[in-house]
C-alpha positions, 0 to 999 in steps of 0.5 A: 390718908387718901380719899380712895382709902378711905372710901373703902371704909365708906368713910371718905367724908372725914378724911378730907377734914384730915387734909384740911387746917383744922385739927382732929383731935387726938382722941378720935379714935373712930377717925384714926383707926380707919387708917389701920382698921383695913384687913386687905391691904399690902405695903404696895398698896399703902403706896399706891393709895398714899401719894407723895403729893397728899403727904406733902399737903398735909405735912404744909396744910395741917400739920398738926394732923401728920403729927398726930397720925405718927404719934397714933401710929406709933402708940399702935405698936407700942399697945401691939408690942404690949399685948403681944399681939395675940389676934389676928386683928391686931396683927394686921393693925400692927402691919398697917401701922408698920406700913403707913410710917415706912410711907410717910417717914422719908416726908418728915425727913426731907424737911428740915423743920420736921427733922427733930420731930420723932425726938421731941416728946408729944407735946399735948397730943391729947393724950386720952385719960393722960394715964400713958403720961407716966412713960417718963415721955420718952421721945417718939423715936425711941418709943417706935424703935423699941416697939419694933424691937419688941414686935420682931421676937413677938411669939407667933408673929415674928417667932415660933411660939415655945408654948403648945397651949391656948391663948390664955397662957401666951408668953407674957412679951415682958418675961421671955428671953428673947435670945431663946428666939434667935431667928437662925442656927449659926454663930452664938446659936445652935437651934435652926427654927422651923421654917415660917413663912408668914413670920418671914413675911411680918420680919421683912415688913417691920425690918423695912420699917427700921431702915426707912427710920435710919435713913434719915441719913439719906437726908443730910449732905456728906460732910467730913465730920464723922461726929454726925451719927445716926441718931436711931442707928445710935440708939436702936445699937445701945444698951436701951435695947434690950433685943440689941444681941438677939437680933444682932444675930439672928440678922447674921444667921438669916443671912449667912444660913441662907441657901438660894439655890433652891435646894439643888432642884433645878428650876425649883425656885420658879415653882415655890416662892421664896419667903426667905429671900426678901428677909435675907436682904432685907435684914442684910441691908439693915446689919450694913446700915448699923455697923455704919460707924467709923472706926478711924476716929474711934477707939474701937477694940483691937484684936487682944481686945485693948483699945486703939485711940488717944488717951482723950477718949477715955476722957469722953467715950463718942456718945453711946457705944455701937453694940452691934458693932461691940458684938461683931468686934468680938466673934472669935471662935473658929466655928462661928468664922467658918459660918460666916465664910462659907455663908458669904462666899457661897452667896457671892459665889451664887451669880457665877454659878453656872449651871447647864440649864439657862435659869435653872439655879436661883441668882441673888441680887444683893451682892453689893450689900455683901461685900460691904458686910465681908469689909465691916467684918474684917474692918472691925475683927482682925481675928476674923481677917487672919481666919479668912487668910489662914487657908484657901477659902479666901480664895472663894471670896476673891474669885467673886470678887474678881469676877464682880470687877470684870464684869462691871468694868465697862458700866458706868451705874456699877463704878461704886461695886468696882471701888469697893471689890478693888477696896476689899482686896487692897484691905485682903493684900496688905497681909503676907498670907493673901499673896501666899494664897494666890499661889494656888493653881486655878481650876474653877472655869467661872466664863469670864470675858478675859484670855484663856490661860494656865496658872494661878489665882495671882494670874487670875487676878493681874488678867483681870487688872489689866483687862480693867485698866485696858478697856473699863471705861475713863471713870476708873482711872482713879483706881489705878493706883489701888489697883497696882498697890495691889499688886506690889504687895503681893509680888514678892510671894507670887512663885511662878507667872504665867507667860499671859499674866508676865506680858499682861504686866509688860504691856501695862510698862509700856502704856504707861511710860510713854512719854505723853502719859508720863507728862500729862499728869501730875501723877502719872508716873506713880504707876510707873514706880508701882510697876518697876516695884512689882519687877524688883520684887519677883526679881529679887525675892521669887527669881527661881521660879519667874522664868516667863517674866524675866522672860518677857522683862527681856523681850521688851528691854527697850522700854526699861532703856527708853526710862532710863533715857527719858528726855528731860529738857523742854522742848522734848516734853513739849514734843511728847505732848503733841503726840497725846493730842494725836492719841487720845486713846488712854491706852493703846489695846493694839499691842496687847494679844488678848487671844481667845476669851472664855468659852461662854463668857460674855463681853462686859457690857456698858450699862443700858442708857436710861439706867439709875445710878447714885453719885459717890463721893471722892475717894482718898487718894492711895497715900491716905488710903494706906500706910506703908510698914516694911518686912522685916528678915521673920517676916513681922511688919514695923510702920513706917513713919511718914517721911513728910516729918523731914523738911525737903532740901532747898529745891529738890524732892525730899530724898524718898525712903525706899528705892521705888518711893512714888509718893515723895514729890506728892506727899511731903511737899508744902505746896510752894515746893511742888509749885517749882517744880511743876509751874501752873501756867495762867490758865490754872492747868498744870504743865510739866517742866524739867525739874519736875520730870528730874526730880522724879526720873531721878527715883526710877528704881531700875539698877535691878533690872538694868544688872539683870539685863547686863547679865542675860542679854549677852547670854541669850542672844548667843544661844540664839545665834549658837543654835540658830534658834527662835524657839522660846522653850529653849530658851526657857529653859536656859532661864529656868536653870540660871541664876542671879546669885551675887550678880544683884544688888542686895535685896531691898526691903520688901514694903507693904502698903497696907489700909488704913481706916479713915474718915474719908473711905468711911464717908464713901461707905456711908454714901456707896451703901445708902445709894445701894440701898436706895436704888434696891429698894423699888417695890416699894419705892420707899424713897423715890423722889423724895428731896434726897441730900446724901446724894445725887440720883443720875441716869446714864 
């Protein structure tokens, strides 16, 4: 397209007739072909040779030339798909043809009035003798999509060829079966082919090309309307494609099949390239990208294989169905689970590696697109979620995750990796075995940059929680919530906290109810109920084991008096308002003794300045994001219906359902309710009133606490005095023999808060993995500085 590519064809004359108005026609092979006809060109230096500025010329001066040259384009890997591509000449046309539409396509879709290009039929291309008319004229992109989907089980291109002999009885590409071909051994495929680095190579290109069809995405503003599929995602994922399971699992295995650490040969990978890295990612981006679907507005299948939805969308099924999202649906046997866990664990376990040697093992870089896979996977296959939980290899994909999470905490271009490691574990603790499983003693010393303890993974994971909420930086606070969500659904299981985590949670308590934090926002005090939650539930259903945490509940037994008395009248909230002005700080670190961090940790760091980041949209707040459903005695869960049905009574909260309800005032108050109880001063900002704070303060779930703290103050304060003691393992000790029993009130129920699929989250996905995408993909620079809309690119 460019004066300097052509030039080296020795013929640049006629490419600035290609830029000028004046059509070429369609028929000019002599002309086209020097766009593909070079040998020695890579995708980088279609790039460097086709600037973005000549593109955009071209697409405003002569577009019937762009056009033209994408139908040519095109029309190459139809006739290569055809042919089977069997000379090396051909190949490399192919490629350059694979390369030259990966340049141009994001041009066409960041102009509106070229959008619809690739779905309309060339009109008149001047279509040689018009003996291709008879094609029934699909429209362009279904012909490249189909193309591409042929040329990626294209024998001795992209796959092994099964034949020993000459060309001329090459596999007709019509007649083979390309489940044959899978790419990898692993789920519905007991082969693993030979290792073939250049078809690795050719994979990659024409997979690069697929993404860079469907991200048209990136060119339209997020928008609530989950109506709005991907229209190649769409068709590349329906019946029309015949390759559709093939390549669905061949994308899987290349992925989960793949092991980075260079065959247990430290530095090995400095020594031999690595072919196979750039498709694994490559092909896990492009499996992310097609499993984009969202499942709360569909009738997807559910575990016993009937169908979630009303009963209009029998009427009217949504378009096409999504196969590859049909096929991960319905995966079920254990051996092909394990595959995909082990492969995904190992992989997210690949940057926490240590090894003694600096370097010496290979580190990946797309663990972001992995998580995303690990939430498609349990989003759409419940069976595949109950594996994941029956035993402790959950373990394996927590620990990166939690690793993943401290480590990002301080970074500002990494707050997309925090909410979606925070989301995986809300999805993983609205399950009973996952709280079992935290059970677990912790061994593995991954250096984190937390407390040295002793204990559990459920140790592990409220250390890391509180380092977040204590010193990630401001734009996480709206995850606090799922944060303590998370850990309200697995206190009841927890059997025995560490004295660390215990006072982990205590400081939390205590930073979050003083009085400026409780008045300075509308929701503030949510944490407060999630914590005394936490609390009641080890309380009343793991008491035996718990010693260090009623413990520390007893140590800091001023703050659960300072709640119960929490001044209500206005001059006092007035008072605990000033004191925030003075302590601006979200959460005081003074009172909390961090101790000794892990040896050879590094401090979580702030992201460099300068460093891209792509914006996210907003996230549903924890009630949309989750739905309650209560424990019931054998341990099964019934939904609870939302209380926002009961209309509240005349200028009061409406009562909650449960002892520690946080949502009440929020979720089932008509705005005028909430009005009265909080007035919105003329400036718009909210100021808390008496009301407000009572209808609340109210709610406050401590009548289990308050009767612990009647029963052993007295008990342990004598046995202070009476041996004259200030060793805490007597006391201990005397805690580990108590008991509580009928000196409680009677248990409540246990409730879960468990993830419930929804449009919003899935706009979050849609927007979190195509700006991963975006920001992964720099060699080339597929999109850059190209008029995206999905989202905004900013630099720290």
């Amino acid at each position: 397209v460019t004066g300097v590519w052509a030039s080296q064809n020795g013929s640049s004359a006629s490419v600035t007739s290609f830029v000028s108005p004046q059509p070429v026609e369609a028929t000019d092979d002599a002309f086209w072909d020097q766009f593909w006809a070079d040998t020695a060109t890579s995708v980088q230096d279609v790039f460097a040779l086709v600037p973005a500025a000549e593109i955009r010329a071209v697409r405003e001066e002569s577009p019937s030339n762009l056009a033209t040259l994408c139908y040519k384009a095109v029309e190459k890997l139809v006739q290569g798909a055809e042919s089977g591509c069997h000379t090396e000449k051909e190949r490399q046309i192919v490629l350059n043809c694979c390369r030259l539409l990966t340049r141009i396509l994001p041009y066409i879709f960041e102009d509106p009035d070229w959008r619809g290009f690739f779905w309309s039929t060339v009109p008149g291309a001047g279509r040689g003798g018009g003996d291709e008319d008879d094609e029934n004229a699909r429209p362009l992109a279904e012909s490249l999509l189909l193309a591409v989907a042929d040329l990626l089980f294209c024998p001795d291109f992209t796959v092994q060829s099964h034949r020993r002999s000459t060309v001329d009885t090459a596999e007709d590409i019509h007649s083979i079966d390309s489940c044959e071909y899978i790419w990898e051994a692993g789920v519905g495929f007991a082969h693993s082919p030979q290792p073939n680095y250049i078809h690795d190579l050719n994979r990659t290109e024409l997979l690069k090309l697929l993404l860079t069809c469907f991200s048209e995405a990136m060119y339209l503003p997020p928008s609530s309307d989950s109506s709005n599929t991907n229209p190649w995602v769409q068709f590349f994922c329906s019946a029309e494609n015949r390759h559709a399971l093939p390549l669905f699992t061949s994308l899987l295995n290349v992925v989960c099949a793949y092991d980075p650490v260079g065959y247990g040969i430290p530095y090995n990978h400095l020594l031999f390239s690595d072919y196979r890295e750039p498709l694994v990612e490559e092909a896990a981006q492009v499996l992310i990208v097609t499993l984009d679907y969202d499942s709360s507005t569909s009738s997807s299948p559910t575990v016993d294989g009937t169908t979630t939805g009303t009963a209009m969308d029998d009427v009217d099924p949504p378009g096409p169905d999504n196969l590859f999202v049909n096929y991960l649906s319905r995966i079920h046997r254990e051996e092909d689970f394990q595959f995909i866990l082990k492969g995904v664990a190992r992989l997210l376990s690949n940057p926490l590696v240590q090894t003694y040697l600096p370097n010496s093992a290979k580190k990946i870089q797309f663990h972001q697109e992995l998580l995303v896979l690990f939430w498609k996977l349990c989003d759409f296959n419940k069976k595949f979620l109950f594996f994941v939980l029956k035993s402790s290899d959950v373990l394996d994909i927590l620990v990166p995750i939690l690793y993943f999470l401290n480590d990002a905490r301080a970074d500002q271009s990494r707050v997309g990796l925090m909410h979606i490691g925070v989301f995986i574990l809300l999805l993983l603790s609205g399950e009973r075995n996952f709280g079992v499983r935290l059970n677990k003693p912790y061994s593995v010393r991954v250096p984190m940059d937390i407390p040295v303890f002793t204990g559990t993974h459920a140790d592990l994971l409220i250390i890391v929680f509180h380092k977040i909420i204590t010193s990630g930086h401001q734009r996480l606070q709206p995850l606090f919530d799922c944060l303590l969500t998370i850990v309200v659904n697995v206190s009841p299981y927890l059997k025995s906290l560490s004295m660390v985590a215990a006072n982990k949670l205590l400081h939390l308590l205590e930073a979050f109810s003083t009085t400026w934090f409780l008045f300075s926002a509308v929701q503030n005090h949510h944490l407060v109920f999630f914590l005394l939650e936490v609390f009641n539930n080890i309380i009343q259903y793991q008491f035996d084991g718990n010693s260090n945490l009623v413990y520390a509940v007893i140590r800091k037994r001023n703050v659960f008096h300072q709640l119960a008395n929490l001044p209500t009248d206005s001059q006092s909230i007035q008072k605990g308002l000033q004191r925030k002005k003075k302590t601006p700080e979200p959460i005081s670190r003074t009172n909390s003794q961090d101790g000794v961090s892990m040896e050879g940790s590094r401090p979580a760091a702030p992201a460099e300045p300068g460093t891209l980041k792509t914006s996210l949209v907003a996230t549903p707040g924890i009630d949309k994001l989750t739905e309650k459903s209560q424990v019931s005695e054998d341990g099964t869960m019934r939904s609870l219906e939302p209380e926002s049905s009961q209309p509240p009574a005349e200028g009061n909260a409406p009562s909650a359902a449960s002892d520690g309800e946080p949502w009440s005032t929020e979720a089932s108050h008509p705005r005028r309710d909430r009005r009265r109880l909080s007035s919105a001063s003329s400036s718009g900002q909210w100021t808390p009133t008496p009301d407000w704070v009572m209808s609340w303060k109210s709610k406050l779930p401590l009548q289990t606490i308050m009767r612990l703290l009647q029963v052993l103050v007295p008990q342990v304060e004598k046995i202070c005095i009476d041996k004259g003691l200030t060793d805490e393992s007597e006391i201990l000790k005397f805690l580990q023999h108590g008991t509580l029993v009928g000196l409680l009130p009677v248990p409540h129920p246990i409730l879960i808060r468990k993830y419930q699929a929804n449009s919003g989250t899935a706009m979050w996905f849609r927007t979190y993995m195509w700006g991963v995408i975006y920001l992964r993909n720099v060699d080339p620079p597929i999109w850059y500085d190209t008029d995206v809309k999905l989202f905004e690119i900013q630099r720290v």
